[in-house]
C-alpha positions in Angstrom: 0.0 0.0 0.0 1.3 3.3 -1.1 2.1 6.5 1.5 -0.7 8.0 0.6 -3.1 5.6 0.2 -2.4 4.4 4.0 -2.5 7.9 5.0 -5.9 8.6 3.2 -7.7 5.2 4.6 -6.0 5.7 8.5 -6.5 9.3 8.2 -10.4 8.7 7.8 -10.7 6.1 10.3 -9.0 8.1 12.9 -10.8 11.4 12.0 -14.3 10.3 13.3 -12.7 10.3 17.1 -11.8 14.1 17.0 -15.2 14.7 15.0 -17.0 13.5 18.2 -15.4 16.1 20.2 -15.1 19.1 17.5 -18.3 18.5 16.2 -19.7 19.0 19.7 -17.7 21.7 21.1 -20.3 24.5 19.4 -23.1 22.6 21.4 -21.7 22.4 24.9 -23.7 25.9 25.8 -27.2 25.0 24.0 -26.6 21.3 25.9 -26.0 23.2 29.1 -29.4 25.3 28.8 -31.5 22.9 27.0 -30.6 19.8 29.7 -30.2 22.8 32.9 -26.6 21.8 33.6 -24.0 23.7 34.6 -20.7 24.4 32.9 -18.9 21.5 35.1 -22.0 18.9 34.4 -21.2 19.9 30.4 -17.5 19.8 31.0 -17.7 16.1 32.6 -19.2 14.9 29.4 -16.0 15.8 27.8 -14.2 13.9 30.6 -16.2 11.0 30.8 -15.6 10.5 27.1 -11.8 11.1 27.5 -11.6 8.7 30.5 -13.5 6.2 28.6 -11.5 6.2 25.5 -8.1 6.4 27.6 -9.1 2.9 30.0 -10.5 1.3 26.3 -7.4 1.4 25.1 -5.7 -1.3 27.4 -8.3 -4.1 25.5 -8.1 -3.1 22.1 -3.9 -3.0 21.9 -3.5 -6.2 23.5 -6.6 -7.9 21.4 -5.5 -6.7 18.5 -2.1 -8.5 18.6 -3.8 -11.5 19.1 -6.3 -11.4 16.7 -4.9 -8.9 13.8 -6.0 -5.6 13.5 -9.5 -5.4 11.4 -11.9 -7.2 14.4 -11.2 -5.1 17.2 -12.1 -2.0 14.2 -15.3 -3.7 13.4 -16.2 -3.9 17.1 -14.8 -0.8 18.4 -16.5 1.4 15.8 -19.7 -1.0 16.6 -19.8 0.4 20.3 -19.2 3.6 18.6 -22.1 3.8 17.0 -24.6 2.5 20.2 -23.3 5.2 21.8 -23.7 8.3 19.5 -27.3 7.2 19.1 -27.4 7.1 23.2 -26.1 10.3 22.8 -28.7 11.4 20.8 -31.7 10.0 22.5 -30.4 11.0 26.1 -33.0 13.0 28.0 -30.3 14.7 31.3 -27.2 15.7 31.8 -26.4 12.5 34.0 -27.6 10.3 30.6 -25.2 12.3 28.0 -22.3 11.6 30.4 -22.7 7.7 30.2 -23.7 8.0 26.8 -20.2 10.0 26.2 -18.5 7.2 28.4 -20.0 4.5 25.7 -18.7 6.6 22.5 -15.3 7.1 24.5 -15.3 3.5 24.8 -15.7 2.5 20.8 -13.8 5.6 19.7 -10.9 4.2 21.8 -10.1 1.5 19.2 -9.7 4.0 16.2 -6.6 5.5 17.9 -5.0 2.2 19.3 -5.2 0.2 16.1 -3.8 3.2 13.4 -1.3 3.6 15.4 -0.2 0.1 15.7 -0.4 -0.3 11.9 1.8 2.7 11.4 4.3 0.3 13.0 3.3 -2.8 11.2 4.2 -0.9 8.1 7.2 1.4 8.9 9.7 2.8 11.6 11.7 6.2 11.7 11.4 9.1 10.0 8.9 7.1 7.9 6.7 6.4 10.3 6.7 9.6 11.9 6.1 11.1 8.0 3.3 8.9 7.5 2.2 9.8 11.3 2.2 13.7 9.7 0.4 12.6 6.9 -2.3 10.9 8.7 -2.8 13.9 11.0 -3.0 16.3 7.6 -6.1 14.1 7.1 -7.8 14.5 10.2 -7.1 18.4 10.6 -10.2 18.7 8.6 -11.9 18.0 11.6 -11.1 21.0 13.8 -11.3 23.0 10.8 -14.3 21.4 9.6 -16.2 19.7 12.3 -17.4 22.7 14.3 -18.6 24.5 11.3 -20.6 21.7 10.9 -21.9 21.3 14.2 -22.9 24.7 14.3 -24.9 24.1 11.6 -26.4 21.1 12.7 -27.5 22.8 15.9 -29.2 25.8 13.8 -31.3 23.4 11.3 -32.2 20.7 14.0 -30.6 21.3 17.1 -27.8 19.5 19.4 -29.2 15.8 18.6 -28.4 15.7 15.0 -24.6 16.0 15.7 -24.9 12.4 17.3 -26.8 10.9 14.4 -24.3 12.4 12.1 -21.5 11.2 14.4 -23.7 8.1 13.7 -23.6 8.0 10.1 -19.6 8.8 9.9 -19.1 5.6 11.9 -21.2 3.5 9.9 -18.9 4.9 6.7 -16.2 3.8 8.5 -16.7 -0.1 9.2 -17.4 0.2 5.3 -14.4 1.7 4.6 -12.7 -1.2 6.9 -14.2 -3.8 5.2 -13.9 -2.7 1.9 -10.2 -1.0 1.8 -8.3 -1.7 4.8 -6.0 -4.7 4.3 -4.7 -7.0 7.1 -1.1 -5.8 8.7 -0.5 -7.5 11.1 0.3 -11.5 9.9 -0.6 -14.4 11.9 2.5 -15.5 12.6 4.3 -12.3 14.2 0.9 -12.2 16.3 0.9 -12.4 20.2 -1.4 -14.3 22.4 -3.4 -12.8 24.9 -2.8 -14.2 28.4 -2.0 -12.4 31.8 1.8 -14.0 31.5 1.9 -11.9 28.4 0.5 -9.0 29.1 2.2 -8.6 32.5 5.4 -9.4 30.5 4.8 -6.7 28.1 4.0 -4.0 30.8 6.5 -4.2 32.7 8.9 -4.1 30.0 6.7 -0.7 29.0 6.5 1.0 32.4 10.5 0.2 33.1 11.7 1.8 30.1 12.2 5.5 30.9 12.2 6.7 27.7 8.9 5.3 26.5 7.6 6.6 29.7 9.0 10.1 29.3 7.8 10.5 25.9 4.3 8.8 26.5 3.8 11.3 29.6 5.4 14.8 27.6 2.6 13.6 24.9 0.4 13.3 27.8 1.1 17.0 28.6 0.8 17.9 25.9 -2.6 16.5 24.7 -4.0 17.4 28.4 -3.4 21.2 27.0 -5.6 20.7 24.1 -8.2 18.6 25.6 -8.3 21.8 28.8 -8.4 24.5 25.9 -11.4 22.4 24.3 -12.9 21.8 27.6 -13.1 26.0 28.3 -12.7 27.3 25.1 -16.5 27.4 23.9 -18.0 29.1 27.2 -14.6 31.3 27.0 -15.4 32.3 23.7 -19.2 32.9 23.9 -19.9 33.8 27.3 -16.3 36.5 27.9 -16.0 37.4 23.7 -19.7 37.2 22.8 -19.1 34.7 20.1 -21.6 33.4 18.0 -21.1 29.2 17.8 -19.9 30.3 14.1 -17.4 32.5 15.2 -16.2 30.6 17.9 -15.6 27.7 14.6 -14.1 29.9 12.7 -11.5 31.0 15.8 -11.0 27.2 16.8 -10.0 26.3 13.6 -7.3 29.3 13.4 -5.5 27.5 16.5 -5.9 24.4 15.0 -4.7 25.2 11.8 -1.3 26.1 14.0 -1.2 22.9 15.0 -1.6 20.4 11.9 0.4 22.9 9.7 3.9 22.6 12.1 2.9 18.6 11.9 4.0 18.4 8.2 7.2 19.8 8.9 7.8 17.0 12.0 9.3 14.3 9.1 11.1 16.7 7.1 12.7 18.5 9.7 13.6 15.6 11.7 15.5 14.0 9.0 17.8 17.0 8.6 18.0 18.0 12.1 17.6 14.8 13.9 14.2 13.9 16.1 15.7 14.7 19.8 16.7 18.4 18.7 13.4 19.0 16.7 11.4 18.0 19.8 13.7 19.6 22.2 13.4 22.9 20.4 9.4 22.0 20.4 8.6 21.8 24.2 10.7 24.6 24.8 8.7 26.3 22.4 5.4 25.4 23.5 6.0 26.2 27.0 7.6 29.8 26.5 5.0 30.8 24.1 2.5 29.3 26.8 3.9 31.2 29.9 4.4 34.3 27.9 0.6 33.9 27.2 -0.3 33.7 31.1 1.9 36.4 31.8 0.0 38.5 29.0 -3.2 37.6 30.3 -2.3 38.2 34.4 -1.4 41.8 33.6 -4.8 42.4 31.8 -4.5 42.3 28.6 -5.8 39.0 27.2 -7.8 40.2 24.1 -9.3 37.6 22.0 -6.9 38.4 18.8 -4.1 38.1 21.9 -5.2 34.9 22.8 -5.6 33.6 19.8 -1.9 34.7 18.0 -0.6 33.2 21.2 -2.7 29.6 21.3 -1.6 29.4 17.5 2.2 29.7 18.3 2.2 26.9 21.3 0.0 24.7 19.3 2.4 24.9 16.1 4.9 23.7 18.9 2.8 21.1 19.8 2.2 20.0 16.2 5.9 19.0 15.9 5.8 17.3 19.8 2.8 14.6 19.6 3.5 13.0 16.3 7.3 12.8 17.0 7.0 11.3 20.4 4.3 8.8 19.6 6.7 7.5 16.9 9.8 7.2 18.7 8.0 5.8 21.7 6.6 2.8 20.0 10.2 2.4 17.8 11.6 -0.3 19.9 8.9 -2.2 20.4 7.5 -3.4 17.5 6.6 -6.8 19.1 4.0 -5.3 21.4 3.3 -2.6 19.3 -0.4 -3.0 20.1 0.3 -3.3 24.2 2.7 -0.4 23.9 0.1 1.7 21.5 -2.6 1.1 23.9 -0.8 1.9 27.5 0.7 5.0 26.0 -2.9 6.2 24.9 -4.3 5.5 28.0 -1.8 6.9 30.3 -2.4 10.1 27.9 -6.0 10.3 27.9 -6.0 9.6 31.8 -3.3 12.2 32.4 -6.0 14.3 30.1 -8.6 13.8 32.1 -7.3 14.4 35.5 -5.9 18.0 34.3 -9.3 19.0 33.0 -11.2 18.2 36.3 -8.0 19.8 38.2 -8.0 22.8 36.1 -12.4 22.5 35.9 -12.0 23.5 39.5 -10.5 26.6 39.0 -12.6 27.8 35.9 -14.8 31.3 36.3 -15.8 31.5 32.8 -12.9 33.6 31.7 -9.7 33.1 29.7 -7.2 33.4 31.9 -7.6 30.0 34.4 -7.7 28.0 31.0 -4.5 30.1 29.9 -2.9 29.0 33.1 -4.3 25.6 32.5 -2.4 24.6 29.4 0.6 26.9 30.7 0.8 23.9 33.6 0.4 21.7 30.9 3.4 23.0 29.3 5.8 23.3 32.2 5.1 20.0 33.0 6.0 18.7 30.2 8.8 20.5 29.6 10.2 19.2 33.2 9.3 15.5 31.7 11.0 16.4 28.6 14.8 17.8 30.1 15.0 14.3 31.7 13.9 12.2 29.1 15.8 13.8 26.5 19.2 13.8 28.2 18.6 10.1 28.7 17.9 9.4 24.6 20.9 11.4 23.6 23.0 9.4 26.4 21.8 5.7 24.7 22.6 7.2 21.0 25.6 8.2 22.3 26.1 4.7 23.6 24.9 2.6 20.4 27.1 5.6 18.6 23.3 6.9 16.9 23.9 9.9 15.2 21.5 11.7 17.8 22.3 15.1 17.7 22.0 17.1 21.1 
């Protein structure tokens, strides 16, 4: 299968996650007065759904070793579906959030198994520029997705984005059975037994380096997930935003984001990976505290906030693709295992910093500035440790690993 083609179908498949949350995002207000929640009650069904996906993902790795990588799909996406219609039907607050739970659940599979055949097929700067690719494809969705759910909402209201959540899964398992070969060949395929998967984790958790770069994409994915979580009431309620306008300035940050991504293979293979993500955390976190400090003094306008959100999230468009790739590098046996811990430890670590950060929220911009500036420094503390011990095992194997 050609670069492209690969890219194309796992870009597809893996788009219909973020749809469920950038589709939505334009709603979260019209949920909140139409089921009389309040910002947290809308806010948890973003973390339920994270929490749901994150957990998921230590099944659908480990199953799909053992059985190849198109069943878990078929049911994954199957779940998927039971729970956008949930979603649609649900009548409270305290419904929605289970029914967000059940789509977390599905959606989990369609970032676990793309990722794991990114590895059946390649390694290196390879992987990583077919990682890029992949991600080009789903930037529609930020860019896309709450347009469109802003429209849905004005023609029909906040139900029909779940039955068109609905629909895109239902394209999907078509698109699985019709296009999407088999990667993973039966006989480099694992068994699934407590022996193994106890093996295979503690292999996981005791290298430092897979750790490190599983937590500083952690980090960083917890500062998009708390901008998501705030940014719709931030926008409306503090900037009088229509849900259009609030689209339109989503996409701009996300537009930050996805474009720096291209640039992760090429500029990896002429710099090397540890200096391009080096240079990238330090980046995201100075543009991030420089943001805070901006918005502490007074003067976080909305064109302010949104020139500075586009800068740390072009860092963090060159930090997740490269550190999921070199993460999962060494451990192509378990790729699956190693896919699915990593997402989960991210999408947990996600979660808890939105409820943390949730706590502090007043409906203005600068607690979720301060929230992804956390984010940020955190990951940049992850990162100094992490990085010195990649660039001392190049040095070792004599890796031409610049630092």
């Amino acid at each position: 299968m050609s670069l492209f083609r690969a890219a194309l179908i796992l870009g597809l498949l893996s788009a219909v996650g973020p749809f469920a949350i950038d589709m939505y995002l334009p709603a979260m207000p019209a949920i909140a007065a139409a089921l009389a929640a309040d910002v947290t009650a809308v806010q948890l069904t973003l973390t339920s759904y994270f929490v749901a996906f994150g957990l998921a993902q230590l099944f659908y790795g480990p199953w799909a070793d053992q059985v190849g990588r198109k069943l878990p799909l078929y049911t994954g996406v199957g779940i998927f579906i039971a729970g956008s219609v949930a979603c649609a039907l649900a009548p409270t607050i305290g419904w929605l959030i289970a029914a967000r739970a059940v789509q977390g659940m599905g959606g989990a599979v369609l970032m676990v198994v793309p990722r794991a055949i990114v590895r059946d097929m390649h390694t290196g700067t390879a992987a990583t520029r077919l990682m890029a690719m992949i991600m080009l494809v789903i930037s529609v969705s930020p860019m896309l997705a709450p347009l469109a759910g802003s429209g849905l909402i004005a023609i029909s209201g906040w139900q029909s984005i779940f039955w068109a959540l609905a629909l895109a899964a239902v394209l999907s398992l078509v698109l699985v059975g019709t296009v999407l070969p088999e990667t993973l060949l039966v006989e480099h395929r694992v068994k699934v037994n407590v022996a193994n998967l106890w093996s295979g984790t503690k292999v996981l958790t005791r290298d430092p380096v897979f750790m490190g770069l599983t937590l500083i994409g952690g980090f960083g994915f917890s500062s998009f997930l708390v901008f998501i979580a705030s940014a719709a009431f931030v926008y409306t309620d503090q900037f009088g935003l229509t849900p259009t306008g609030f689209s339109v300035a989503f996409a701009i940050n996300a537009v930050g984001f996805f474009g720096a991504s291209q640039m992760a293979a090429p500029l990896g293979e002429r710099f090397g990976i540890l200096p391009v993500m080096r240079l990238a955390v330090i980046g995201f976190a100075g543009f991030a505290l420089v943001l805070l400090g901006i918005g502490l003094a007074g003067f976080a306008s909305l064109p302010v906030i949104i020139a500075g959100l586009f800068c740390a999230n072009a860092c963090l468009g060159l930090i997740l693709p490269t550190t999921m790739v070199v993460a999962l590098d060494p451990h192509g046996e378990i790729a699956g295992l190693a896919s699915s811990l990593g997402g989960t430890l991210q999408m947990v670590t996600a979660g808890m910093m939105v409820v943390v950060t949730g706590l502090f929220f007043d409906g203005t911009a600068v607690p979720m500035i301060a929230g992804i500036a956390l984010c940020a420094v955190l990951g940049l503390i992850t990162a100094l440790r992490t990085f010195r011990l990649m660039g001392q095992a190049g040095t070792e194997k004599g890796d031409k690993i610049s630092v």
